[in-house]
N, C-alpha and C positions, 0 to 999 in steps of 0.2 A: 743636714746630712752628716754622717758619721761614716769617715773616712780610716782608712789602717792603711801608713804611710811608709814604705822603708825603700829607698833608696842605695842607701847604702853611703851617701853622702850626706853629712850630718849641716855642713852650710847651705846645700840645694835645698835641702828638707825645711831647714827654717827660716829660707824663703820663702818658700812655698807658704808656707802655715802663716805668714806673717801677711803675705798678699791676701791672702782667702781666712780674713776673721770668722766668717760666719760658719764656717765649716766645723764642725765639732772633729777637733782629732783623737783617735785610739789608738790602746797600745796593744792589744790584741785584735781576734776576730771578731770573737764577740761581740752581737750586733752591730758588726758595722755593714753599712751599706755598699761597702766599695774597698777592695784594695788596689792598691797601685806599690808596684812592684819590682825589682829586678831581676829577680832569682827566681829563676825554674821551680825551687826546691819548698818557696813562700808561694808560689802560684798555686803549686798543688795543693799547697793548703790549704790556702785559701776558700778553694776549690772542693775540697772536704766539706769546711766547714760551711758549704752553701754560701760564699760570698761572691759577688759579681766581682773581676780579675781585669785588671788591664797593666800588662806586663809591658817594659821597657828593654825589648831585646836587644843587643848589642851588635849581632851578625843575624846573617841567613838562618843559617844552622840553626837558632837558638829557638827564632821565630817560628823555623820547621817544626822544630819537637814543642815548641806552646802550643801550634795547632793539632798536633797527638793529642795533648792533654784536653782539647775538645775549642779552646780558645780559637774565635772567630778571627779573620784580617784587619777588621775595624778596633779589635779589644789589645792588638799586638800593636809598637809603635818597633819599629825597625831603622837604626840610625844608619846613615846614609855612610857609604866608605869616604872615609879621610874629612867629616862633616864634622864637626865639633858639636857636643853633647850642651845644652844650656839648662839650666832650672827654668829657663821660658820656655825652651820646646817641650821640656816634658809638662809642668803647667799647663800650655796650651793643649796637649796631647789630654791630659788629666778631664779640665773641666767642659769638655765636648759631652761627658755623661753627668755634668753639675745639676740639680735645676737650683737654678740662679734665682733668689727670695726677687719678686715681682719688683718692679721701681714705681714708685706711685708719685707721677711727677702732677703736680697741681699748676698750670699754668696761671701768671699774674695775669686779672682781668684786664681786656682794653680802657683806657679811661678816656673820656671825651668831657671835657669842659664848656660847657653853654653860659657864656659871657652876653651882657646885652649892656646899651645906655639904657636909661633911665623910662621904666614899662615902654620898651619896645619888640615886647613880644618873647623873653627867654625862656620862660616858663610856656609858655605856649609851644613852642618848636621844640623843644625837649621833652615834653610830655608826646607828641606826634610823631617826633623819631625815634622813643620807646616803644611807641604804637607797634609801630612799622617793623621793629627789630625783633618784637616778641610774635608778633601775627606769622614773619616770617622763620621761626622758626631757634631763632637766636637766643641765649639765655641771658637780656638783659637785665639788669638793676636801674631802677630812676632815681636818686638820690638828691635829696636839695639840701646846700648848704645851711638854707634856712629855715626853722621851724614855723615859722608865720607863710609858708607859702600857699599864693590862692589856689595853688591846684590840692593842697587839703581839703577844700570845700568846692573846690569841683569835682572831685572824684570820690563817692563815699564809701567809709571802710565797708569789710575790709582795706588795709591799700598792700594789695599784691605785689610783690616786687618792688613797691616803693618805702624808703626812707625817707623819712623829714630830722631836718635839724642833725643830718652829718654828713660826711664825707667818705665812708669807709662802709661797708658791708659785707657779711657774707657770702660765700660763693658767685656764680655769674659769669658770663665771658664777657660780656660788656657792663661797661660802668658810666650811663649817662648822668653827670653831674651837674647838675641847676646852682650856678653863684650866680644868680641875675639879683641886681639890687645888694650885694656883699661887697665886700671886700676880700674875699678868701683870697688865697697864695695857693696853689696845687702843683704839683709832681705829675704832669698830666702825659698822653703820647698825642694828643689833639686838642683844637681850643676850635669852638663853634661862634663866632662875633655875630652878634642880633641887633641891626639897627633898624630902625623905621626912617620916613622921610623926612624926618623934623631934623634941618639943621641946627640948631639952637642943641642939640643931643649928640655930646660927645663922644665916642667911642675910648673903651678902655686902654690904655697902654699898652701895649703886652713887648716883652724883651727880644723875642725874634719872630720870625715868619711865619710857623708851625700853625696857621688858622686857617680858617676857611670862614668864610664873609657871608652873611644871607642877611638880606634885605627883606623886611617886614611889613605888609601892611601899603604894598604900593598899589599906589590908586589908579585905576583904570584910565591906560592911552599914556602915563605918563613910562619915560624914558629912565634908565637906571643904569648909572657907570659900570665899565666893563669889566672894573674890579671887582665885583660882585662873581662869587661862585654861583649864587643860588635868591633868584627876585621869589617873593610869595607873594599875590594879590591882596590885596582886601577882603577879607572874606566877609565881612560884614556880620549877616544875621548867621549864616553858619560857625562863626566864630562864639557869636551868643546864644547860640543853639550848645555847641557842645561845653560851653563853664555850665551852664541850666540843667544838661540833660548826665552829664558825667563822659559824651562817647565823643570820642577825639574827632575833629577835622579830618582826617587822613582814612577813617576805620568809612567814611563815606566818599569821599573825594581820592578816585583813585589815582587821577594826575599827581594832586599831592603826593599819595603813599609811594607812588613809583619815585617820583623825583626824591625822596626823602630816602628811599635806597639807594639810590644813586649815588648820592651825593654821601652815604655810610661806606658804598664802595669805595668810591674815591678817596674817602680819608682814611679809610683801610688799607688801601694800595700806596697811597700819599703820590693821589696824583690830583694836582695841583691845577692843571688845565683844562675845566670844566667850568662853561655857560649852562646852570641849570633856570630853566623860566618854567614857574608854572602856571599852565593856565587854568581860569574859571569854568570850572564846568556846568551847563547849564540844564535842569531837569529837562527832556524832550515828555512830550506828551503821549501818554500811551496810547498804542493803538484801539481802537474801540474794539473790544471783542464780539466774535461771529458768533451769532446764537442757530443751530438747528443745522442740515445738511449742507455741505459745499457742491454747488452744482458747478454744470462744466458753462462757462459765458454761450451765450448763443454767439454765430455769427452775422453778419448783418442781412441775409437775407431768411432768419430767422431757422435758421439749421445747426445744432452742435458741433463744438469743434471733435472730432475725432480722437481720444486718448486711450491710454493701456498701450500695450506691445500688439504690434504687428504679426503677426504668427503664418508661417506656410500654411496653406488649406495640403 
């Protein structure tokens, strides 16, 4: 925007001009977009020359005869008696007609860390809570520390959304990172610990509290410490259904998917006090389907039950 600035006070002015770089300043009217003004005598010029006017009046008086000159109440700024004049009120007065070059603020993705001991499932729950985040609407990334990951060969390219072999990607609001079997160090706002039932299978160190604990691969009837945020069953052949077939656990098992938001909520919120269990669901058997007319049952002395609406005769 190009601006024709006169004041009449030469340190207000280049304040002004110094606060607002992006403003292109002029020293005439020509083509500017805007004066800002003191004098009557520049208004009308202004005014002439087809520029929009926004006068800094000092009295009533002055404000009266701006609005002779056709100036609006909103284009007039009128210093209040015994008020003290600032280079901020007039600036504030000034850029109410700015338009201010847009902010293009790019948010840092969320990052979540999926830690596991030793093939106890990280790659597995990190691919499922991708599932879950993208189904739902969420723009996440699934990224693995490591380029040898099995889920390259359970899911075949394309791989949409997913990276192998870093830790950093493009765009995204979430950033679900697979270290299972690494050693990475990450900068993370969440860490996801994947352990199964094997004690003999240590859990990673981690330097403070900021996780959330999911238990893997627990076998049916058995009992699981109350540490645990989040038990996942055994899933058995559905587990080797989806490395075989490419389509996650969770995109069929909607106990899963739900509890796998859930449990995104919670680390979202960073709430911390959450028993997620999920349970097996088991296929029910479909109903046999009705072939041909639906009649109404007889009743037992072999007469219809009466249906439709009742209607006044």
């Amino acid at each position: 925007m190009r601006v024709y600035l006169a004041l009449g006070d030469a340190a207000a002015e280049a304040w002004i001009r110094a606060t607002l770089p992006s403003v292109e300043w002029v020293d005439d009217f020509d083509g500017a977009d805007l004066a800002l003004v003191t004098q009557l005598a520049s208004a009308k010029a202004a005014l002439q020359a087809r520029v929009p006017v926004k006068l800094v009046a000092g009295t009533q008086q002055i404000a009266r005869k701006a609005r002779r000159l056709g100036l609006s109440d909103d284009r007039v700024m009128v210093v209040p008696v015994l008020d003290r004049l600032t280079a901020a009120h007039v600036l504030a007065f000034m850029v109410r007609d700015l338009e201010a070059p847009p902010v293009r603020y790019t948010p840092a993705p969320f990052k979540v860390q999926v830690v596991s001991s030793r093939q106890a499932g990280g790659t597995f729950l990190a691919w499922n809570l991708f599932h879950v985040l993208v189904s739902r609407g969420v723009k996440a990334k699934l990224l693995s520390a490591s380029s040898a990951s099995p889920l390259a060969t359970w899911v075949s390219p394309p791989y949409r959304d997913m990276v192998f072999g870093a830790i950093e990607a493009g765009g995204g609001e979430v950033w679900v990172i697979d270290t299972s079997d690494t050693t990475v160090q990450l900068d993370v706002d969440a860490v996801i610990l994947v352990q199964d039932c094997d004690p003999a299978k240590a859990l990673p160190a981690l330097n403070d509290d900021t996780y959330w604990l999911v238990v893997n691969r627990v076998p049916y009837g058995l009992e699981v410490g109350s540490e645990a945020h989040m038990v996942i069953p055994d899933f058995g052949a559905a587990a080797y259904e989806a490395m075989t077939t490419g389509v996650p656990v969770a995109a069929k098992h909607t106990s899963f998917a739900s509890a796998l938001w859930e449990l995104w909520l919670a680390i979202d919120q960073y709430e911390r006090h959450i028993r997620l269990e999920v349970a097996l669901e088991h296929e029910e058997a479909a109903p046999e389907a009705h072939v041909g007319f639906v009649m109404d049952d007889e009743t037992a002395d072999g007469e219809a039950e009466p249906v439709g609406f009742v209607l006044d005769e």
